[in-house]
C-alpha positions as CSV (number, residue, x, y, z in Angstrom):
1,X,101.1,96.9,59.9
2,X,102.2,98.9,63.4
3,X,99.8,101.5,63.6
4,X,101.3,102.9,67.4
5,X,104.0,102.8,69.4
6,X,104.3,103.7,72.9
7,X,107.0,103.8,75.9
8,X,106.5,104.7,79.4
9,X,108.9,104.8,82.5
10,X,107.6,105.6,86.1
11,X,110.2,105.8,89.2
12,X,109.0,102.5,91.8
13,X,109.5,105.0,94.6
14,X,106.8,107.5,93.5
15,X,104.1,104.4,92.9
16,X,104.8,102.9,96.1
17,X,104.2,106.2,98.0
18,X,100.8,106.6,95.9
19,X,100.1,103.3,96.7
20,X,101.0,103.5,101.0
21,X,99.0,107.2,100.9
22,X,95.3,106.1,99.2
23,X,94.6,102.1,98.3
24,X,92.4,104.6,96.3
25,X,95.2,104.6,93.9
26,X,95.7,100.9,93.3
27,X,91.9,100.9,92.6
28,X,91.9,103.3,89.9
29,X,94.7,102.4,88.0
30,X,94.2,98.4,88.3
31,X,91.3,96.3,87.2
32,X,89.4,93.8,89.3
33,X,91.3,91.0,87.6
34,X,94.4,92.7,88.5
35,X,93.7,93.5,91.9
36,X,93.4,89.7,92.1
37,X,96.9,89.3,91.2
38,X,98.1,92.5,92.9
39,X,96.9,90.9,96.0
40,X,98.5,87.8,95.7
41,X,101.8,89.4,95.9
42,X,103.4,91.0,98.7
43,X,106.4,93.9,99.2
44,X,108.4,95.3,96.7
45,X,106.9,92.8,94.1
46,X,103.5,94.7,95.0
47,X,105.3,97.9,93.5
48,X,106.9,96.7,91.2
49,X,103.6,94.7,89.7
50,X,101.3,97.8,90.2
51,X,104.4,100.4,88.5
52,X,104.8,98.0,85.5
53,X,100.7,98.0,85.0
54,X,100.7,101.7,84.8
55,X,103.8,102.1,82.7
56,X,102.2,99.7,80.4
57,X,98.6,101.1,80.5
58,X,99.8,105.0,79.4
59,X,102.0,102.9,76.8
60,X,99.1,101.4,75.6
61,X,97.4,105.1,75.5
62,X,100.2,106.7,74.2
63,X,100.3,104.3,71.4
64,X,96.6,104.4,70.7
65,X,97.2,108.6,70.6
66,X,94.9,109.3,72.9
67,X,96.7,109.7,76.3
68,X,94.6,108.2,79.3
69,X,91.0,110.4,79.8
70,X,88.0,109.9,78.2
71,X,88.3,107.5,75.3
72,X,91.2,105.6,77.0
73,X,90.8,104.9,80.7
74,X,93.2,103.0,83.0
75,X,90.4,100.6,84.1
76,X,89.3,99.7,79.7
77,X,93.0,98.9,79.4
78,X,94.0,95.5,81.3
79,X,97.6,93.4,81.4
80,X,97.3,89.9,82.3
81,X,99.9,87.0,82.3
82,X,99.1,84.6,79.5
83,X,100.9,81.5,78.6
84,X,104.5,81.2,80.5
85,X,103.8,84.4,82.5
86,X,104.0,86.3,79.2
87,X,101.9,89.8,79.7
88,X,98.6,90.0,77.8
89,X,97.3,93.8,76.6
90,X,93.3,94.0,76.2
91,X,91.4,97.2,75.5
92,X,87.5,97.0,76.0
93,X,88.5,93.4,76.8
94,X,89.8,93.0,73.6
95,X,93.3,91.6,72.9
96,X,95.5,94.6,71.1
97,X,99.1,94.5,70.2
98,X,102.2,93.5,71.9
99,X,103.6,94.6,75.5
100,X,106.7,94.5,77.3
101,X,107.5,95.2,80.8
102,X,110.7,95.4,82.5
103,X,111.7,96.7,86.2
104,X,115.0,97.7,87.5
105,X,116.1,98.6,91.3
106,X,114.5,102.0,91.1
107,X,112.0,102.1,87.7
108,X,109.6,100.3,85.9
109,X,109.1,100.5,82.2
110,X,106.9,98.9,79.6
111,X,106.3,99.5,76.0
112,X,103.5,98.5,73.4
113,X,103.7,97.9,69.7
114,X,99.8,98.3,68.1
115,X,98.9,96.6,64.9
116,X,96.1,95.7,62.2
């Protein structure tokens, strides 16, 4: 049974300004693991991983109902590629629900299907 759905879109332009300004940024909104693969990459792939990983992180909050704060923080919530590159969605390093993550030239957006 789906008990959330969430969609979020963020403009690549705004994250890779966030990201240029404060690697403060990057910090906060990715998990060590992530980092690992955020520094692996290089350029506009940079942007484009660290814009889907928030899009897909206040998907995954807005699904849950909570929004991110408190009881749903950017660093409990992790994406990582699992079999064929396919994007993983863990919460308290659990594995919840299904995500999807898509880029164009100037947006990133993801969306995340919860279930029992």
């Amino acid at each position: 049974m789906i008990t959330g759905i969430g969609l979020d879109m963020i403009e690549l332009d705004r994250i890779r300004r966030l990201d240029e300004r404060s690697p403060k940024f990057r910090t906060r909104v990715l998990t060590p693991a992530e980092l690992v693969d955020y520094n692996g990459l290089a350029g506009r792939r940079r942007t484009e991983f660290l814009a889907g990983r928030f899009a897909a992180k206040e998907a995954f909050a807005k699904a849950m109902g909570t929004g991110i704060g408190v009881h749903c923080s950017f660093q409990s919530i992790q994406v990582l590629r699992g079999e064929n590159g396919r994007p993983r969605i863990y919460f308290n390093e659990q594995e919840r629900g299904f995500v999807s993550i898509t880029h164009t030239k100037g947006f990133a957006a993801a969306q995340v299907v919860l279930e029992t």
